[in-house]
N, C-alpha and C positions, 0 to 999 in steps of 0.2 A: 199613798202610804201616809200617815201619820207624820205629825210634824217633828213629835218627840223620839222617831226612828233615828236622824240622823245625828252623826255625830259631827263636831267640827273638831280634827286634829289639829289646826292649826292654835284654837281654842284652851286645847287640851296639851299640846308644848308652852303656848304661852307667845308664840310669835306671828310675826306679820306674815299674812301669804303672799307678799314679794320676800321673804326672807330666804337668804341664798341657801344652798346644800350645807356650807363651815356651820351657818347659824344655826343652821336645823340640828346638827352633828355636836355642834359645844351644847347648846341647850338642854339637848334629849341626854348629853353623859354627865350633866348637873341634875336633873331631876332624877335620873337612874341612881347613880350612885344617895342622892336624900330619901327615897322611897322604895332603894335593893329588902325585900325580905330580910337578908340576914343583919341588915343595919337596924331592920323593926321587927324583931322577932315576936310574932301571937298577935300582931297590928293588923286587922281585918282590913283596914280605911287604906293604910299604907300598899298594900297588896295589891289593893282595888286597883289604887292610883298607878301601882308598878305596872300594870298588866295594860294599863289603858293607853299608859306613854310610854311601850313597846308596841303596842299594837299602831299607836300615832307614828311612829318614828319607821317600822318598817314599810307604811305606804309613803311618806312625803319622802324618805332619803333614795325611793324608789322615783329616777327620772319618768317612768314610764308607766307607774303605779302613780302615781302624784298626776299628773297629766290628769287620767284615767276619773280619778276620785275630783280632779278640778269640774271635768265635766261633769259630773253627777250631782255635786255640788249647784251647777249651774240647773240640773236639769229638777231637782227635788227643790229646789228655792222657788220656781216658773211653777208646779206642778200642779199645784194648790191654788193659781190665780187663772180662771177662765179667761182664753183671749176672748178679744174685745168684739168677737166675728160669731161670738156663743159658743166655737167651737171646744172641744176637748181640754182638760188641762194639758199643760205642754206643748200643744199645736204648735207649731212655727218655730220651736226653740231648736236651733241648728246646732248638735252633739257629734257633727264629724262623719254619720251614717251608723253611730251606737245606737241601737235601742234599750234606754234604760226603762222603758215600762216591762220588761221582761221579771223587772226583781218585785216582790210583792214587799219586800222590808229593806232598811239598811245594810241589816243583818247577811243577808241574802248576797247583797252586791259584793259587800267586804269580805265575805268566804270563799268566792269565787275569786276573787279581786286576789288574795293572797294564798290562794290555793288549797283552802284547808279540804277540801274534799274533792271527790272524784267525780268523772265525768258524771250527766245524768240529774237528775233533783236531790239536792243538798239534803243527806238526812235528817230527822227532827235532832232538834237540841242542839247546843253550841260545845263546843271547846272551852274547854275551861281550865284552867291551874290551879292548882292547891298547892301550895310549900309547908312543909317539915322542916324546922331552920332548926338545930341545935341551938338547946338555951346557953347564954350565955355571949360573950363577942370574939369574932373568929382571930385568935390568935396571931401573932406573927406579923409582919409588914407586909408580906404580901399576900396575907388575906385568903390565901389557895387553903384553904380547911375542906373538909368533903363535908356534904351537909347529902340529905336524903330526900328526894321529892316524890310524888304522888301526880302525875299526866292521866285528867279526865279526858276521854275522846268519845266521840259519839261511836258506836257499832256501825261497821261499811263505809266507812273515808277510804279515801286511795293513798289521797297525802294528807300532811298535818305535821306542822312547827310542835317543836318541843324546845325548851329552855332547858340551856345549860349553863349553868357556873364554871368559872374558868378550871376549878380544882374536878369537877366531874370530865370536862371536855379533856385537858391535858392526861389526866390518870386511865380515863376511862370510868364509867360506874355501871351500876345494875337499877333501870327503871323498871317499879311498877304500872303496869298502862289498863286503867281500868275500863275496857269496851263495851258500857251498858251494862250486859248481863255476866259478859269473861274478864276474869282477871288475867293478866300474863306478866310475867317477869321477862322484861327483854336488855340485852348486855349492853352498853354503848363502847365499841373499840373506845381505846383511848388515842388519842391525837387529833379526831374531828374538829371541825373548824367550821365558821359560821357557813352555813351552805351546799355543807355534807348532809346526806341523802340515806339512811340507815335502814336498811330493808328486814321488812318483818313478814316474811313468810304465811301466805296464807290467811291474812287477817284484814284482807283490805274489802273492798266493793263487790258484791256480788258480781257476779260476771252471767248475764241473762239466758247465754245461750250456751254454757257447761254447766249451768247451777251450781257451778265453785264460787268460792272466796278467791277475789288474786291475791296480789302482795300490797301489805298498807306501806307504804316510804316516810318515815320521819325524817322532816326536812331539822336540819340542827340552826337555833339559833344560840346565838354564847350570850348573857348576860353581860353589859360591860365592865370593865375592870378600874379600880383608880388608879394604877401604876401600868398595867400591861397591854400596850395594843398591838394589833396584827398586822405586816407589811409582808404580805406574800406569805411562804412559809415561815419566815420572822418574827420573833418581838422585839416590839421596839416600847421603850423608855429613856426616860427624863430623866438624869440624875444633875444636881444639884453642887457646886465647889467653891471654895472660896477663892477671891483673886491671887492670894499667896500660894495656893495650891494649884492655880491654871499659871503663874511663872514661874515657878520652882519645880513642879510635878509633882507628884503624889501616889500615894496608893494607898486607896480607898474599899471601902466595904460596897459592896452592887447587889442586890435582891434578883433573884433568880427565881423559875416555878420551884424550884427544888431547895433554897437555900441561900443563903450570901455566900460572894465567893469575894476577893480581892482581888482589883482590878486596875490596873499602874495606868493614870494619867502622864502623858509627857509634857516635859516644860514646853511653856508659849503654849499649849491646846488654846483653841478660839471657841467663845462660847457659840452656840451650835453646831460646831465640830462632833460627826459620831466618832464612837470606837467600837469594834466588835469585840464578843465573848463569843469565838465559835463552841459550838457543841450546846450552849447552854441556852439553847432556846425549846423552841415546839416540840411534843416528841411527834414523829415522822410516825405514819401508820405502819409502816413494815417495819423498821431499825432505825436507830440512831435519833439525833435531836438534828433542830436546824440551830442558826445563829440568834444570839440576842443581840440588837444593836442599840447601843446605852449613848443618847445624846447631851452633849454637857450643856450645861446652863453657868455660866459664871454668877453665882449669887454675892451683892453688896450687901454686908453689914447695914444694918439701919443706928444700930445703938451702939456707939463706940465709945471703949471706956478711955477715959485721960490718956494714958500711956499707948490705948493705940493708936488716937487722934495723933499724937505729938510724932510718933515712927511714921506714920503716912503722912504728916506735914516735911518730915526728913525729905522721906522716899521724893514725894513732888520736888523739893526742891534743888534735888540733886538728878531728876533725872534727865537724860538721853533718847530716849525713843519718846517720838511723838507719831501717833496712826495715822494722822491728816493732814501728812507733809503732801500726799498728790491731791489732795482736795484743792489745791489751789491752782491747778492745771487744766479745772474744769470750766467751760465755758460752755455756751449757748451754741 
């Protein structure tokens, strides 16, 4: 195959290939969130790049997909250099008992690799995205605005990723899915979550021996979010308080998929202490929501005006609790 076939994801996040799963994970939700569609709305370039480091980030955060694509790596680097015996390209290069000359392109291996098609020879043309991003910038703090997209698929996939925004995945929306030559509007329930399976009737792989259509499966991936991540059926976020508000307690404004709601800190909270909001998380596919769990950050002030300086020079020098009276208990 071609040298210019392969791609390097590691290349393409930006990190070392000893770089652990965290690294892989903060990296890919800093370039996500820089090159999200809705942050570059009519940005051809940005798009490009969003789609490339989703597609990088779903094989490397994959233990088993990562593996996978190391060996292939190893074996399309060898490919191209005759051993030294005249034999074949790749002769002797030890893959585990994979046969990678089965793929005739990159292309080929990565579709298979991440499932976008069904059993059989991968049909012509790739997968592609197009985003419809509302002009303008999405409202609100937590960013859940519905926006409209457009999912190119080749005609006869069995499976195939589709991208969702947190505000489509939570509400639910209605995708266009253009299959070659059929257009079809299909619903997406609302509450799906990264890895949910959404079955589309009759529209998938020829099946050779009924001369039917089966069912195409859109696997759901969710775009990620700058405030809202997944913990089970949960959200969880970071909220933010000042040290007089983590000793006295508080009640604060919390961003919810739905809304701010107010949310009572108790005195002494520790920062990384959670607190739950039941009800106001996921909505659940049949009824009701799960929990959002809101984890505290105590945030220091950096710029302190004269008068607070002088009240927290007070505060120091009158007070009574010290955190690291058992730090002096510890020994070797």
């Amino acid at each position: 195959m071609a040298a210019s076939d392969f791609k390097d994801y590691y290349a393409i996040l930006g990190v070392a290939k000893t770089a652990s799963a965290e690294e892989i994970k903060q990296t890919f939700r800093k370039l996500a969130r820089k090159y999200h569609p809705d942050v570059n709305p009519g940005n051809k370039q940005a798009e490009a790049r969003f789609k490339e480091i989703n597609e990088a980030y779903e094989v490397l955060s994959d233990v088993d997909k990562r593996k996978t694509y190391d060996q292939f790596g190893q074996y399309w680097k060898q490919a191209g250099v005759p051993s030294s015996s005249g034999a074949g390209a790749g002769v002797g290069v030890d893959m585990g008992g994979f046969d990678f000359s089965q793929y005739g392109s990159f292309d080929e291996f990565i579709n298979e690799l991440l499932g976008r098609f069904g059993t059989g020879s991968p049909p012509p043309g790739r997968q592609t995205y197009t985003y419809r991003t509302p002009t303008g910038n999405p409202t609100g703090f937590n960013g859940f605005d519905q926006n409209n997209t457009t999912e190119d698929f080749a005609a006869g996939q069995g499976e195939a990723a589709i991208a969702l925004t947190f505000a489509e995945a939570f509400a639910g929306t209605q995708k266009r899915l253009n299959l070659g030559n059929e257009v079809l509007e299909v619903r997406i329930p609302r509450g799906v979550k990264p890895g949910s399976r959404v079955r589309v009737r009759g529209k998938g792989a020829l099946n050779p021996r009924t001369q039917t259509r089966e069912d195409l499966y859109l696997k759901v991936e969710i775009q990620p979010h700058a405030f809202f991540q997944f913990d089970g059926d949960n959200l969880v976020c970071e909220v933010p308080i000042t040290p007089d508000e983590a000793v006295l307690g508080a009640t604060i404004d919390v961003p919810t998929p739905d809304g701010m709601v107010k949310m009572n800190v108790p005195p002494g909270v520790r920062s990384g202490q959670s607190l739950r909001l039941r009800g106001k998380g996921w909505n659940l596919p049949k009824d009701g929501r799960s929990d959002q769990i809101v984890k505290i950050a105590i945030a220091c002030p950096k710029d302190l005006s004269a008068q607070e300086r002088d009240y927290y020079e007070k505060i120091s020098a009158i007070r009574t609790y010290n955190p690291r009276t058992q730090l002096a208990q510890i020994k070797l």
